[in-house]
NUKOLBA-960358 format. One record per residue (C-alpha): residue number from 0; x, y negated, z negated; residue in three letters; chain. Coordinates in Angstrom, 1 decimal. Example, Ala and Ser with C-alpha at 12.3 -4.5 7.8 and 13.67 -1.06 7.14 Angstrom:
2
[site 0 [12.3 4.5 -7.8] "ALA" "A"]
[site 1 [13.7 1.1 -7.1] "SER" "A"]
***
This chain:
203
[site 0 [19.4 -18.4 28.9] "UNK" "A"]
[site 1 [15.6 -19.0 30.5] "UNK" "A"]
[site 2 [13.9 -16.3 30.3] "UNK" "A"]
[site 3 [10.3 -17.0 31.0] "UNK" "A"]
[site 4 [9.4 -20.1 33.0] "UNK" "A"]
[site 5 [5.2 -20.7 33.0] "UNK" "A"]
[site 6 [4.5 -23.3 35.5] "UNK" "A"]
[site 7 [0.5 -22.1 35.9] "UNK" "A"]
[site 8 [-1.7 -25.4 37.4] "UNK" "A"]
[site 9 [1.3 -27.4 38.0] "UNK" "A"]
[site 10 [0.0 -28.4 41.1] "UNK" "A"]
[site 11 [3.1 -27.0 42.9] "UNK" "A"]
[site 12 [2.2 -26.7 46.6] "UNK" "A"]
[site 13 [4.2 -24.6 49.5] "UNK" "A"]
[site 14 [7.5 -26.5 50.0] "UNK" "A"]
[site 15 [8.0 -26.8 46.1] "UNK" "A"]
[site 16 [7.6 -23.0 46.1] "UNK" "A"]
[site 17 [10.1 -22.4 48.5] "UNK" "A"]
[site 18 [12.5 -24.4 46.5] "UNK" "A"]
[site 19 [11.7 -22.2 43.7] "UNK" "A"]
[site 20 [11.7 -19.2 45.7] "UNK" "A"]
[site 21 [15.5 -20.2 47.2] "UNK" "A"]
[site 22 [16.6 -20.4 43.2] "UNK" "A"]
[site 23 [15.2 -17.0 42.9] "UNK" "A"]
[site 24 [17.5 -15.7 45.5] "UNK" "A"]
[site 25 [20.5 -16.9 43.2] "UNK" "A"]
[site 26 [19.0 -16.5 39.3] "UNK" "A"]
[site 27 [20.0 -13.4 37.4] "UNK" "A"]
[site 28 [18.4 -14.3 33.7] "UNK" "A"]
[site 29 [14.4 -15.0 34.7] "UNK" "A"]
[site 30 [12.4 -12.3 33.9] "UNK" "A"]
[site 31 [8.9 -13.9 34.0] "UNK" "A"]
[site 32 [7.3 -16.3 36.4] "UNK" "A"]
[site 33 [3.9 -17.2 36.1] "UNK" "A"]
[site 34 [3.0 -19.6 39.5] "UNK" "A"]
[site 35 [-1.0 -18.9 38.7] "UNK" "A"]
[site 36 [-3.4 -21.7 39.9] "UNK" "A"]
[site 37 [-1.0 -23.3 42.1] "UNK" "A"]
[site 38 [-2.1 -23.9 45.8] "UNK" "A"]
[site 39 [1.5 -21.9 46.9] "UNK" "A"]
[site 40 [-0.4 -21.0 49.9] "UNK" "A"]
[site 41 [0.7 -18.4 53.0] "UNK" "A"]
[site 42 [4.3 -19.8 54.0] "UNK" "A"]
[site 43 [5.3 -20.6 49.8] "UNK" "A"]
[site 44 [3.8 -17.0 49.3] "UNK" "A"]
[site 45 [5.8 -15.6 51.9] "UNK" "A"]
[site 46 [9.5 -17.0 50.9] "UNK" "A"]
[site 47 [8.5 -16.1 47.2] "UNK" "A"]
[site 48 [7.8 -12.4 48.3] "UNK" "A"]
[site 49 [11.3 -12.5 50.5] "UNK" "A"]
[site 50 [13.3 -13.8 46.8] "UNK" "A"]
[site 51 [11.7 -11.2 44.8] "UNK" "A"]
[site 52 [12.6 -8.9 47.1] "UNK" "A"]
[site 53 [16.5 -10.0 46.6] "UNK" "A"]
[site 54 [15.9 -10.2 42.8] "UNK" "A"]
[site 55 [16.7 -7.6 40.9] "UNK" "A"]
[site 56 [15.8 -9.3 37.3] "UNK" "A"]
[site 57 [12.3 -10.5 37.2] "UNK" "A"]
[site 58 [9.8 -8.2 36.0] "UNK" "A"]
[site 59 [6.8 -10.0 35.8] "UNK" "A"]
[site 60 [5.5 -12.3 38.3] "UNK" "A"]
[site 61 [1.8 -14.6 38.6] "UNK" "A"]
[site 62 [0.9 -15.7 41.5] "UNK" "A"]
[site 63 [-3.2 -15.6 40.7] "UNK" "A"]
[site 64 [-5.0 -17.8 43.1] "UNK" "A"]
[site 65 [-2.3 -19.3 44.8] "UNK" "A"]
[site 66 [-4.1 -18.9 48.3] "UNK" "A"]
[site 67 [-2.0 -16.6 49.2] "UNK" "A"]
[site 68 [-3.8 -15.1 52.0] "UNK" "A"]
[site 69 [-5.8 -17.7 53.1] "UNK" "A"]
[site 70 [-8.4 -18.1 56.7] "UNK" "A"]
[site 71 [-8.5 -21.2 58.5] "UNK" "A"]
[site 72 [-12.3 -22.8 58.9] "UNK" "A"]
[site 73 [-13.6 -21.3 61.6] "UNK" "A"]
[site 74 [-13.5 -22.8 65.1] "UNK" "A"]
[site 75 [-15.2 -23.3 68.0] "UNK" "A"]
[site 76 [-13.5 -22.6 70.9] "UNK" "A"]
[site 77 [-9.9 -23.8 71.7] "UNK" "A"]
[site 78 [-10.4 -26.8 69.0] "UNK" "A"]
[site 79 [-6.7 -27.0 66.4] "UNK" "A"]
[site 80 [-5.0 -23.8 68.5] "UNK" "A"]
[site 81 [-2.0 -23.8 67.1] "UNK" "A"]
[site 82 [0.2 -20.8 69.0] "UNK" "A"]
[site 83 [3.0 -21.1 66.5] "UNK" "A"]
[site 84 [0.1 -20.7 63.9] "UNK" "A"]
[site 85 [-2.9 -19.3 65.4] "UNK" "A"]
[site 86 [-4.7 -17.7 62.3] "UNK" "A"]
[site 87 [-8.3 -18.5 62.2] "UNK" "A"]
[site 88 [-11.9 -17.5 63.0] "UNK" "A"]
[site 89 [-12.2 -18.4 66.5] "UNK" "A"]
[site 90 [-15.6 -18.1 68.5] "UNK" "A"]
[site 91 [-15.2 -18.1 72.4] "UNK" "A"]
[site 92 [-17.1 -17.8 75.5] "UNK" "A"]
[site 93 [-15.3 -16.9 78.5] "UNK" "A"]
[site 94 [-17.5 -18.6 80.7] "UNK" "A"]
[site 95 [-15.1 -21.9 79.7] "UNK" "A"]
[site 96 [-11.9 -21.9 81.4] "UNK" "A"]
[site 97 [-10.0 -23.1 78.7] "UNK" "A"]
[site 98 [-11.6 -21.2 75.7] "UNK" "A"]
[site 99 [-10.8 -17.9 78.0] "UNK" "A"]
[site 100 [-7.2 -19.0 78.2] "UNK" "A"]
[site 101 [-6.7 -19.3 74.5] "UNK" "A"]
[site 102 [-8.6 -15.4 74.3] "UNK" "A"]
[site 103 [-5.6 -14.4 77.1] "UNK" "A"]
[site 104 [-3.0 -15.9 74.2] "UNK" "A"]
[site 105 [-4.8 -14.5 71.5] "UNK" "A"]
[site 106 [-4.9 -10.9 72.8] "UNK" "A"]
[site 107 [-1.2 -11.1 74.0] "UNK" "A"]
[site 108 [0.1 -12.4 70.2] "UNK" "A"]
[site 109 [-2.3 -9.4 68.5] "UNK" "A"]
[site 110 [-0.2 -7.1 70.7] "UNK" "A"]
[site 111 [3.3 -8.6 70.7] "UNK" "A"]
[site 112 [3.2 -9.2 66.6] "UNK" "A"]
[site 113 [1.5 -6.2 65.7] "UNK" "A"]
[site 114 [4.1 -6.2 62.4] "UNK" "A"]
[site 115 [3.5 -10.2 62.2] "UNK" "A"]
[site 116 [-0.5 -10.0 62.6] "UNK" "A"]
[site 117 [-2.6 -7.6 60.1] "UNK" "A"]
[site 118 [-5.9 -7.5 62.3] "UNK" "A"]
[site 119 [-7.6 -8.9 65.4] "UNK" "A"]
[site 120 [-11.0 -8.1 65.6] "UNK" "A"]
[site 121 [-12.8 -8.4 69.1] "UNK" "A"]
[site 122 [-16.5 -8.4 69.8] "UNK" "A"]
[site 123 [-19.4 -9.3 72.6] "UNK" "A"]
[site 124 [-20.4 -12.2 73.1] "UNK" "A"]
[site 125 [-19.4 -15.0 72.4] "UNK" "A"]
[site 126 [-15.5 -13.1 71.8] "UNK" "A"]
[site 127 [-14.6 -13.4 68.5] "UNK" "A"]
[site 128 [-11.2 -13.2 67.3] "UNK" "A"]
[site 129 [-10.4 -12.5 63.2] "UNK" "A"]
[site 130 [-6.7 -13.1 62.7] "UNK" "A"]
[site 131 [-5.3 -13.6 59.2] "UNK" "A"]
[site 132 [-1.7 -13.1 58.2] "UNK" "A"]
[site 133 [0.4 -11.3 56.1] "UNK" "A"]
[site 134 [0.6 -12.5 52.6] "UNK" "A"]
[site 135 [-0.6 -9.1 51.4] "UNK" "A"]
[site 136 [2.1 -7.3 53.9] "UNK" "A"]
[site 137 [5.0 -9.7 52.8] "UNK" "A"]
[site 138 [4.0 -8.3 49.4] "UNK" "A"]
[site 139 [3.9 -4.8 50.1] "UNK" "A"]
[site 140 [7.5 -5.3 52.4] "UNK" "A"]
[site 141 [8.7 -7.0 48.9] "UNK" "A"]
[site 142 [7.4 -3.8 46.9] "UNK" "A"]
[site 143 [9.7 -1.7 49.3] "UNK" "A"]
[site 144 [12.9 -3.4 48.7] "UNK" "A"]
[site 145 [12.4 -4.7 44.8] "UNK" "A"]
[site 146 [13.7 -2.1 42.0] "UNK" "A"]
[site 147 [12.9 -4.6 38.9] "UNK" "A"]
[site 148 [9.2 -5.8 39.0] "UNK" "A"]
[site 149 [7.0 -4.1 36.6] "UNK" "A"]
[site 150 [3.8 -6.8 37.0] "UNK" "A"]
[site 151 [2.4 -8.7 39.7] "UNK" "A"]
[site 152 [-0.6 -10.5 39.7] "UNK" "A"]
[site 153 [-2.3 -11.2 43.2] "UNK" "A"]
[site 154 [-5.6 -12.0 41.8] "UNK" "A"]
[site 155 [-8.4 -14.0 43.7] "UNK" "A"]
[site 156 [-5.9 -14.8 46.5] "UNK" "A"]
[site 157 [-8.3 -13.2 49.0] "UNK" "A"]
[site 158 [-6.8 -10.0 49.9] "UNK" "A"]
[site 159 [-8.4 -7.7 52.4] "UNK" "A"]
[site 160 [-8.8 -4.2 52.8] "UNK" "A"]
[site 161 [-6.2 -4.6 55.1] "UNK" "A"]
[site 162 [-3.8 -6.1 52.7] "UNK" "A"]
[site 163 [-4.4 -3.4 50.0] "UNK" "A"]
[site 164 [-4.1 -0.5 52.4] "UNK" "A"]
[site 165 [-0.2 -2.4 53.0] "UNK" "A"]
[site 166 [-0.1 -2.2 49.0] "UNK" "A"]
[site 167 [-0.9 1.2 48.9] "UNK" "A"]
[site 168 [1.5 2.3 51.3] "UNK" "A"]
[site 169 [4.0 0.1 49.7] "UNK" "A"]
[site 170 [3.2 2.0 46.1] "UNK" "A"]
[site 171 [3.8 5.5 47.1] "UNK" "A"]
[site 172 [7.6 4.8 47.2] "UNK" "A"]
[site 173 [7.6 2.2 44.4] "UNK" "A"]
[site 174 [8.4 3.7 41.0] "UNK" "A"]
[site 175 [9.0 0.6 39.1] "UNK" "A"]
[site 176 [5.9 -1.3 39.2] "UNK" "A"]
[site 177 [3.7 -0.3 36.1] "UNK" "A"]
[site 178 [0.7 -3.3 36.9] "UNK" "A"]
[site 179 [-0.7 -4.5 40.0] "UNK" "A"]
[site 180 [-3.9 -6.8 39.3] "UNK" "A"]
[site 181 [-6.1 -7.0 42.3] "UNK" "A"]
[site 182 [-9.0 -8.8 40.9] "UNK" "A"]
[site 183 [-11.4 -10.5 43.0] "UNK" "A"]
[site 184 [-10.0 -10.3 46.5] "UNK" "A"]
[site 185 [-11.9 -8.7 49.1] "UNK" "A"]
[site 186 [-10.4 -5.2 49.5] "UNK" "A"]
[site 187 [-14.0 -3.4 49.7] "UNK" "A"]
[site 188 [-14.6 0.0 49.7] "UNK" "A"]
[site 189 [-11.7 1.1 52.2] "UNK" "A"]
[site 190 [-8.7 -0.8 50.6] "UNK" "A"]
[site 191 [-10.4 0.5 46.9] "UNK" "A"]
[site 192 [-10.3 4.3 48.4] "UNK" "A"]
[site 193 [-6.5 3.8 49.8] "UNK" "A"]
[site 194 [-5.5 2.7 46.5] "UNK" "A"]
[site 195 [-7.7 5.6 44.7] "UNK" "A"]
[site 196 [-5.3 7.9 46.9] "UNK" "A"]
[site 197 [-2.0 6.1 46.3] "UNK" "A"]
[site 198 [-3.2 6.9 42.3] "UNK" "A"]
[site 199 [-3.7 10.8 42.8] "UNK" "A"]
[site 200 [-0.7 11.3 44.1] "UNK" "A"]
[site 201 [1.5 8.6 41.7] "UNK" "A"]
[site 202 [0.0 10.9 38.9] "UNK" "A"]
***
């Protein structure tokens, strides 16, 4: 039986990984993954976290630069709103009818999806909006749930402080993982200090 598959830099891209993340669901014999260097992305990271989470065999899994939390360019004004996907750095003046009806939409999704969207940052003029979503919360939710994974590697998949203060959270009831690597993502000094905390009382 397979019991490490290494498919680092295979060019496998969001749909692929939701194929792989469906076999998951139904494998019992994997017990590494490495998905490193792929560009999985937030909707391939997502369905992988989901399978792990229903997997209780595989112990180690890569997933090192796979853009797993990823920003949208940033745009001016309404330009590529998507509703149905409106992460993104969005810089509006409400002065201009329509950019102030996409700040009315943006400000009703931050409060309807508070589990669904990590942050939304407001400030003065022009109104800027920071949304990103949850690759580092579908993790943490995953954490919760999974009894078998002892490595996971979310390196440069830029992370936020946001995402490691999910992690953190997530850690204090998981007794199973043994290594998380966090290497360059952008958790900064508040997502380091929640994690310091998570390690004094794990001791």
């Amino acid at each position: 039986d397979l019991h490490t598959l290494d498919l680092s830099g295979c060019r496998i891209g969001g749909e692929a990984a939701m194929v792989v993340a469906e076999a998951l669901k139904h494998n019992n014999t994997l017990r590494t993954l490495n998905l490193n260097s792929n560009p999985i992305g937030e909707d391939g990271g997502r369905h992988l976290m989901i399978a792990i989470g229903e997997n209780d065999e595989l112990a180690h899994m890569g997933l090192r630069g796979c853009n797993f939390t990823t920003w949208k360019a940033e745009l001016s004004g309404a330009a590529r709103f998507n509703r149905k996907n409106p992460d993104g750095h969005y810089r509006l003046s409400l002065h201009v009818p329509h950019q102030r009806a996409i700040a009315i939409q943006l400000i009703a999704l931050g409060k309807k999806n508070i589990e669904t969207w990590t942050n939304c940052k407001l400030a003065a003029t022009p109104l800027t909006f920071l949304l990103w979503s949850v690759g580092a919360k579908c993790a943490a939710d995953m954490l919760d749930v999974n009894k078998s994974l002892t490595r996971l590697n979310l390196n440069w998949n830029n992370i936020t402080k946001t995402g490691a203060i999910s992690l953190a959270t997530a850690l204090h009831r998981n007794t199973m993982l043994g290594t998380l690597e966090l290497a360059y993502n952008g958790i900064e000094s508040k997502g380091a200090s929640e994690l310091g905390m998570m390690l004094y009382k794990n001791r």
